[in-house]
C-alpha positions in Angstrom: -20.8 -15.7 6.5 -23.4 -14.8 8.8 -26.9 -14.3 7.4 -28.3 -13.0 10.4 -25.5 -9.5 10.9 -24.7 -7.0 8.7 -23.1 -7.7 5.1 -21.8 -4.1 3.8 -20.1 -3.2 0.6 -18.3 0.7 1.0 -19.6 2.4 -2.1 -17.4 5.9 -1.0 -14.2 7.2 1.6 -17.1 6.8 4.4 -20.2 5.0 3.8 -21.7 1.7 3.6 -24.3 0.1 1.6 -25.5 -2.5 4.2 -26.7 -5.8 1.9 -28.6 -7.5 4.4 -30.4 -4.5 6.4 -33.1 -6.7 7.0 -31.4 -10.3 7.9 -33.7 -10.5 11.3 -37.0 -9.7 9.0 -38.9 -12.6 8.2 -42.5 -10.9 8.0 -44.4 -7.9 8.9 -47.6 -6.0 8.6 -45.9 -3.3 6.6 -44.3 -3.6 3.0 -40.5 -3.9 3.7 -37.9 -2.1 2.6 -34.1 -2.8 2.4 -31.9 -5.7 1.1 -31.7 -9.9 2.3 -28.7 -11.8 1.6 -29.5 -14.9 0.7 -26.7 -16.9 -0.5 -23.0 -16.1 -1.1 -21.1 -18.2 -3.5 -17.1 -18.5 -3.2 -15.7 -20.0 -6.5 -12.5 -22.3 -6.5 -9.4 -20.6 -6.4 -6.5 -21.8 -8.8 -3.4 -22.4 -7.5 0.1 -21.3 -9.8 3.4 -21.8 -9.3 6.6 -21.8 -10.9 7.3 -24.7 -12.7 10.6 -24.1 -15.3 13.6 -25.0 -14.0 15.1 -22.5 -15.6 14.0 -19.7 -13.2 15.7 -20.7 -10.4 19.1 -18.9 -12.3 17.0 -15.8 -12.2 16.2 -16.3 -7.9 12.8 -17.7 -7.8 11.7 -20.9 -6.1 11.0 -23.5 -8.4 8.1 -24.1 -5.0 7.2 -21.1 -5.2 3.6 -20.6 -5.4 0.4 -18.0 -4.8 -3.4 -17.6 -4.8 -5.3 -16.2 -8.0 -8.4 -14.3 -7.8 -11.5 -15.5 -6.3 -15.3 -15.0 -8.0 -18.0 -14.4 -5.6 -21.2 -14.4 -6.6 -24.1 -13.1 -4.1 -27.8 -13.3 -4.8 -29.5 -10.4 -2.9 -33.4 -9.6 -1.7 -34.1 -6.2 -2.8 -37.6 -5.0 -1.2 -39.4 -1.7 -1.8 -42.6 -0.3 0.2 -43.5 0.9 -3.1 -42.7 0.0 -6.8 -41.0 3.3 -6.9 -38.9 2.7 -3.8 -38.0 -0.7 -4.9 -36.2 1.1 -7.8 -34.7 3.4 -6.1 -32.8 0.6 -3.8 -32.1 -1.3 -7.4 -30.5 2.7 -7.8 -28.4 2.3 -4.9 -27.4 -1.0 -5.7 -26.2 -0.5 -9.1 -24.3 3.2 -7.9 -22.5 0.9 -5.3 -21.1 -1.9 -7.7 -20.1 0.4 -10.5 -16.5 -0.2 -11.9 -15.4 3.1 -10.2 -17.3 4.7 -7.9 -16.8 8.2 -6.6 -13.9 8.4 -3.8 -12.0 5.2 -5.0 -10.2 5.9 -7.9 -7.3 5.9 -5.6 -7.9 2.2 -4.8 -8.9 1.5 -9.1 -12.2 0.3 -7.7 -11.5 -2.3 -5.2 -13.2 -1.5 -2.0 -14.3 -4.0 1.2 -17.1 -6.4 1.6 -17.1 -6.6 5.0 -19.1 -9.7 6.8 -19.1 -11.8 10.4 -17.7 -15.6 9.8 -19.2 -17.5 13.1 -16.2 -19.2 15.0 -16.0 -21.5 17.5 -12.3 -20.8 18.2 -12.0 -17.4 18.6 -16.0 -17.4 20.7 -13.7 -15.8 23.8 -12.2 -12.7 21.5 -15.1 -12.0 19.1 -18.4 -13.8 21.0 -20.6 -12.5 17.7 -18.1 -14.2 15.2 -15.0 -12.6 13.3 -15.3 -9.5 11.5 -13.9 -9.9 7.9 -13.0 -7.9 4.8 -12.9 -8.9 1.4 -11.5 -6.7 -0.7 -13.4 -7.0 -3.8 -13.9 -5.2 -7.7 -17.1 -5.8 -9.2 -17.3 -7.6 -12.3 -20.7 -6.5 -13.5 -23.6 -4.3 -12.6 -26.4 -6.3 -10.8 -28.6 -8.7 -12.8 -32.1 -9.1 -12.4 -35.3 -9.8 -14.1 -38.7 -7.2 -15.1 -42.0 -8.9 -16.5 -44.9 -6.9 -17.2 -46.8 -8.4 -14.4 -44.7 -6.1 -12.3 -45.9 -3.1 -13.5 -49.9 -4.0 -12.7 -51.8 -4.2 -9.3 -51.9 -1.9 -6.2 -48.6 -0.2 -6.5 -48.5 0.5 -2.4 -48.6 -2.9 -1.4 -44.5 -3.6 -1.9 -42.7 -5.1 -4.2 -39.3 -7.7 -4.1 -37.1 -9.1 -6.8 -33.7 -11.1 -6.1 -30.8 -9.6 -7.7 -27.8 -11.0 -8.4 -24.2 -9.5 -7.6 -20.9 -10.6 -8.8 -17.2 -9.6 -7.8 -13.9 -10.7 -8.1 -11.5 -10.5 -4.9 -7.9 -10.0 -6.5 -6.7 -11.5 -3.1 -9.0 -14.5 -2.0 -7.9 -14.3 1.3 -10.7 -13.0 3.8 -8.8 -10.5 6.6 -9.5 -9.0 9.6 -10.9 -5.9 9.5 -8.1 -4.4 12.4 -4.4 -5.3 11.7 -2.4 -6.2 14.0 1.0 -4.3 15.5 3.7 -7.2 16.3 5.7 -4.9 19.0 6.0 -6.8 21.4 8.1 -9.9 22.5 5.4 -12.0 20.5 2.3 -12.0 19.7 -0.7 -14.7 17.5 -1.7 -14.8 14.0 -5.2 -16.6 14.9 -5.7 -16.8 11.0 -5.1 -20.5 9.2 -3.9 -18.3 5.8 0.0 -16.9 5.7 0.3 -12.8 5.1 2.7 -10.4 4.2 3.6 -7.6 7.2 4.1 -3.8 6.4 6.9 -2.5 8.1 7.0 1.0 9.2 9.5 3.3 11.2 8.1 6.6 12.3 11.6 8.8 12.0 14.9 8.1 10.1 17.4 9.8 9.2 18.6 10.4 6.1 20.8 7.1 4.9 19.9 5.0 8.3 19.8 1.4 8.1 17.2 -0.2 9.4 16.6 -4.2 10.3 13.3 -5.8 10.7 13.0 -9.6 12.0 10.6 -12.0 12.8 9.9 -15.6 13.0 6.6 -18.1 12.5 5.6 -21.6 11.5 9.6 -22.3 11.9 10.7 -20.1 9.3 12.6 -16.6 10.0 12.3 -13.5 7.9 15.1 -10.7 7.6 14.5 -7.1 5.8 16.4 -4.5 6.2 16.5 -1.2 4.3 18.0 1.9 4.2 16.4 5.4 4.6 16.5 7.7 1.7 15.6 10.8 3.3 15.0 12.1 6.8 11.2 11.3 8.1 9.4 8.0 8.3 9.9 5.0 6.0 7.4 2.1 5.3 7.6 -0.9 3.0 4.6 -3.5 1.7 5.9 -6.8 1.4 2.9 -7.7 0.1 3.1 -5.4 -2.9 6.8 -4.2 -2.7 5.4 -0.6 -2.0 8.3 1.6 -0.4 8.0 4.6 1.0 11.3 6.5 1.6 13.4 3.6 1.5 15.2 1.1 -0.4 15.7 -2.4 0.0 19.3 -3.8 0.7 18.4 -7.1 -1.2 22.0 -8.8 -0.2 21.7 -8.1 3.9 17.6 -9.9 3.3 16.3 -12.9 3.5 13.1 -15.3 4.2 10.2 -15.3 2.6 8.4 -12.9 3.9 5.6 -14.4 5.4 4.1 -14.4 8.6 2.8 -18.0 9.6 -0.7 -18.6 11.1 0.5 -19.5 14.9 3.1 -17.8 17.1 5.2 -15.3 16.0 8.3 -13.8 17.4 10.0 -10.1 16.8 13.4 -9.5 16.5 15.1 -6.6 15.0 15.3 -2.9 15.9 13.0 -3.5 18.5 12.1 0.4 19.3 8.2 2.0 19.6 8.7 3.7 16.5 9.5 0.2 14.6 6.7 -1.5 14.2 5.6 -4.9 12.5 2.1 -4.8 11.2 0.3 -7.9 9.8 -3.8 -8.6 9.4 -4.9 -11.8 10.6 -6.3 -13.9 7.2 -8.6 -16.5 6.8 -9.1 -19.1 3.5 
């Protein structure tokens, strides 16, 4: 993460709440006002798997394994030019990290924490570092500490308090914040985690079979589904989700994933089928 650019949380469909508006501050004449990141912790993330031997009759890997959730716990600057404007950033701040904020309960809270990671590798496509989400829940309102002493002295001269913020990324994978359309005859995955494509077709018709292919880290992937009605289908292989479609589960196979490194298309290759996958980092 870099402490020096913008850290933002979206608290609605639109907006921002930028947690380190003043990373480039480190002193003025003025009382400040605004928020400084000042540490980001990323807890361990446990690893499960299935390990019964019996689950192999009902299809499932006994290797088969995934990510659980990751804890990140952020202390935050808050400054005010006044006492009263201090509290009214603590305002915003709580409003933003409440379990359900206005415009996402679409999304049952989870919204992104978008941040640049600083890379070395990728200096020629993104010379100001990589610009990740997180998509995160919060896990409590923001924690932080009043004395006494803070309500005494010359209430104009500005006041600061860290704060302590705490959310839980269901997926502990950080992602680009653009995904990526495999079209053509390849294309990258610049990422070092695996991911799971959508795949979309633009216009069916009604009982059309559809294939989608692709290949990466020397493992290939076959889906292919069937249109229920006529209009555009879509599946999440990530979640499952289908849109107008079903899965023909005996004409499929692979796992699914799409391998940090190059990857090739195959398939219906047509502009309306299209292979989209966002770029993840561990």
């Amino acid at each position: 993460m870099d402490f020096n650019r913008p850290v933002k949380l979206k608290i609605d469909a639109t907006e921002y709440l930028d947690l380190n508006s003043l990373a480039n501050v480190r002193a003025g004449s003025d009382p400040l006002s605004g928020y400084k990141l000042e540490s980001a912790n990323y807890a361990a993330v446990q690893t499960a798997g299935y390990v019964d031997k019996a689950a192999l009759r009902d299809g499932v890997n006994v290797t088969e394994s995934y990510l659980g959730g990751r804890n990140i716990d952020m202390v935050v600057s808050v400054y005010g030019s006044t006492t009263g404007d201090f509290w009214d950033r603590i305002d915003a701040l709580s409003s933003a990290t409440q379990p359900m904020p206005q415009a996402f309960s679409a999304n049952y809270g989870i919204r992104p924490l978008r941040f640049y990671q600083p890379s070395w590798n990728l200096a020629a496509d993104f010379p100001d570092g990589v610009e990740l989400d997180m998509n995160v829940r919060p896990v409590s309102l923001p924690v932080y500490g009043v004395s006494r002493r803070n309500s005494i002295g010359k209430p104009k001269d500005g006041f600061s308090q860290p704060v302590q913020l705490r959310f839980l990324a269901p997926n502990p994978r950080k992602t680009l914040s653009a995904a990526r359309a495999l079209a053509s005859a390849y294309t990258t995955h610049r990422g070092s985690a695996t991911v799971y494509p959508l795949l979309t077709k633009a216009s069916c018709t009604a009982g059309q079979v559809v294939t989608f292919s692709w290949s990466s880290g020397g493992t290939s992937s076959t889906v292919v589904v069937t249109a229920i009605a006529a209009g555009a289908i879509a599946i999440d292989m990530e979640t499952m989700g289908q849109t107008n479609c079903r899965l023909n589960h005996t004409s499929t196979t692979g796992d699914f994933l799409v391998y940090p490194g190059t990857v090739t298309y195959g398939g219906t290759s047509t502009a309306s089928t299209i292979i989209t996958f966002t770029e993840a980092w561990l």
